[in-house]
C-alpha positions as CSV (number, residue, x, y, z in Angstrom):
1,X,0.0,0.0,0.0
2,X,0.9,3.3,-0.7
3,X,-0.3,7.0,0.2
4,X,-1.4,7.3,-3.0
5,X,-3.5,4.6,-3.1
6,X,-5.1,4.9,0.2
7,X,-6.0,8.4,-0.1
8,X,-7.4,7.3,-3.6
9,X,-9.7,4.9,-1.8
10,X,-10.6,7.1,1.1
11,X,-11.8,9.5,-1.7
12,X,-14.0,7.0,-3.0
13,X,-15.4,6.5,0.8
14,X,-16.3,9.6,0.8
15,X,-18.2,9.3,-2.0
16,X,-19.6,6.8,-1.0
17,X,-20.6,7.8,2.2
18,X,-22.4,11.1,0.3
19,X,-24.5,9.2,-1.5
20,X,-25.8,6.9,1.3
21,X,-25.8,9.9,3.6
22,X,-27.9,11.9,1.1
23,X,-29.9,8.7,0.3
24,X,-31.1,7.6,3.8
25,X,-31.9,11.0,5.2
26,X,-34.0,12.3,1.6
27,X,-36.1,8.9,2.0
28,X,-36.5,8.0,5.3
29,X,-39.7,7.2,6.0
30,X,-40.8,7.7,9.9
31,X,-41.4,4.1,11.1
32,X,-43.9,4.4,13.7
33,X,-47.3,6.7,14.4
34,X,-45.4,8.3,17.0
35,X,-42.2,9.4,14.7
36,X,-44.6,10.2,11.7
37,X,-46.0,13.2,14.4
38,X,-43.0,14.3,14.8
39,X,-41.5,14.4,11.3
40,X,-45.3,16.1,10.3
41,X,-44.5,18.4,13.4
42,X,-40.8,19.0,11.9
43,X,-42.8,20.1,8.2
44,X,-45.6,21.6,9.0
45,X,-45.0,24.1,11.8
46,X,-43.7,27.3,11.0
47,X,-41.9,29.6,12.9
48,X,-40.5,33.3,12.3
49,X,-37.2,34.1,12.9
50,X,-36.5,38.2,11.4
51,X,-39.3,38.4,9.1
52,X,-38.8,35.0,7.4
53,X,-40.7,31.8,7.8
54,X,-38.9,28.2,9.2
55,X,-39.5,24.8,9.5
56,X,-36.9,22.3,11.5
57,X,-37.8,19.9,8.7
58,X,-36.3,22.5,6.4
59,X,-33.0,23.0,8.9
60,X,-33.3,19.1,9.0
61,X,-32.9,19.1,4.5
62,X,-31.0,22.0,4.8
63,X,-27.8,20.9,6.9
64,X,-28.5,17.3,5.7
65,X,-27.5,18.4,2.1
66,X,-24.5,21.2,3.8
67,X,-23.6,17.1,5.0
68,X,-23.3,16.0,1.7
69,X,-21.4,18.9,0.1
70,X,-18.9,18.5,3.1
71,X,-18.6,14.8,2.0
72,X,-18.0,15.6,-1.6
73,X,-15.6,18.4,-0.7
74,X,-13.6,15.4,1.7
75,X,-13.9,13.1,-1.3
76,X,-12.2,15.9,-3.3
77,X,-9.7,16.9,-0.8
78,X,-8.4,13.3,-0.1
79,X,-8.3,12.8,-4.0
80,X,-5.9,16.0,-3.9
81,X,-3.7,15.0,-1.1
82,X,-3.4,11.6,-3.2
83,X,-1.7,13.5,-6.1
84,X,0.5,15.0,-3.5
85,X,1.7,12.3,-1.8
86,X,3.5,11.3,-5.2
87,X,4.4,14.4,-6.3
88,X,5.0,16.4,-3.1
89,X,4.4,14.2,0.2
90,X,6.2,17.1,2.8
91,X,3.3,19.1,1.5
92,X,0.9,17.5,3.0
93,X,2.4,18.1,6.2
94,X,-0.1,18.2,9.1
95,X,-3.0,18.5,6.6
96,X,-3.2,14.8,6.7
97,X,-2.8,14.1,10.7
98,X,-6.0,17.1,10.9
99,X,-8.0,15.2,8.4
100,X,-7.6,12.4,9.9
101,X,-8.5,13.0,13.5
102,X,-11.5,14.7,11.6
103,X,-12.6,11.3,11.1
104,X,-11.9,9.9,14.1
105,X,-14.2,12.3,16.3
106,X,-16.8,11.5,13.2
107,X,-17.4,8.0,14.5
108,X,-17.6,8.8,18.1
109,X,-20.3,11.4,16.6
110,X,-21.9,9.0,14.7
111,X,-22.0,6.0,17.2
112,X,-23.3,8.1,19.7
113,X,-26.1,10.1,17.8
114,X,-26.6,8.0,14.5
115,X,-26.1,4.7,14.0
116,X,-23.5,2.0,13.3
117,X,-23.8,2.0,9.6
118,X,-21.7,5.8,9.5
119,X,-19.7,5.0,12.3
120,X,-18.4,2.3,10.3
121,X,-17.9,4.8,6.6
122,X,-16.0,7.0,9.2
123,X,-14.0,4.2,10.8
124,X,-12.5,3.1,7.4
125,X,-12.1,6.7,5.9
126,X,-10.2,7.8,9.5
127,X,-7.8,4.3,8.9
128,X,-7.0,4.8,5.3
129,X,-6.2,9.1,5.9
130,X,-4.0,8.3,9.3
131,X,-2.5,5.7,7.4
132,X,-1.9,7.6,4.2
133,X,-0.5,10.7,6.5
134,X,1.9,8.2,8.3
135,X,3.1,7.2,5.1
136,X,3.2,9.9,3.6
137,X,5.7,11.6,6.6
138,X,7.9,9.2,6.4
139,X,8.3,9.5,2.6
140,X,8.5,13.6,3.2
């Protein structure tokens, strides 16, 4: 393995992980008479907040999809640090330990408030970046 390659695949993650991400939260259906009330509740009450009108179930789409652009924008960015690891691997510097660690506090995040399937897209993203960084400092 090289960093490179690992980057490469935590890229594809990512990608991964947008899609399923963006997926699961546009179609989730509420699964009980109890959830449906509150995910009606979440749409259909309105509240003000300086002149304009709100809905959680619009914050809900709203930094579901802000989600999904930060995903794409990882997948980008480890894609990137993969073209520097073979070209330039001191550039990557402490860029690579940050993104990293990123990923670890994700999956705490995610097994606490979410569920095991994310915990587990973070887990393998967080071992291919630290693994990539490590690489790529000793190469630098």
């Amino acid at each position: 393995m090289n960093a490179t390659l690992l980057y490469r695949i935590a890229s594809v993650i990512f990608i991964l992980f947008a899609a399923g991400h963006t997926f699961g939260f546009l179609t989730l259906v509420p699964p009980s008479p109890e959830a449906r009330a509150v995910f009606d509740g979440m749409n259909n009450v309105h509240f003000q907040l300086r002149r304009e009108s709100f809905t959680y179930g619009g914050f809900y789409r709203g930094f579901g999809l802000s989600i999904t652009v930060t995903l794409l924008f990882s997948a980008f960015l480890a894609w990137h640090l993969g073209t520097l690891a073979r070209s330039n691997p001191q550039a990557i510097g402490w860029l690579g330990w940050a993104f990293a660690l990123v990923q670890v506090i994700s999956i705490v995040l995610s097994w606490k408030y979410f569920a095991k399937g994310p915990a587990i897209f973070s887990a393998g993203v967080a071992i291919c970046l630290a693994w990539a960084a490590w690489l790529a400092r000793a190469k630098g």
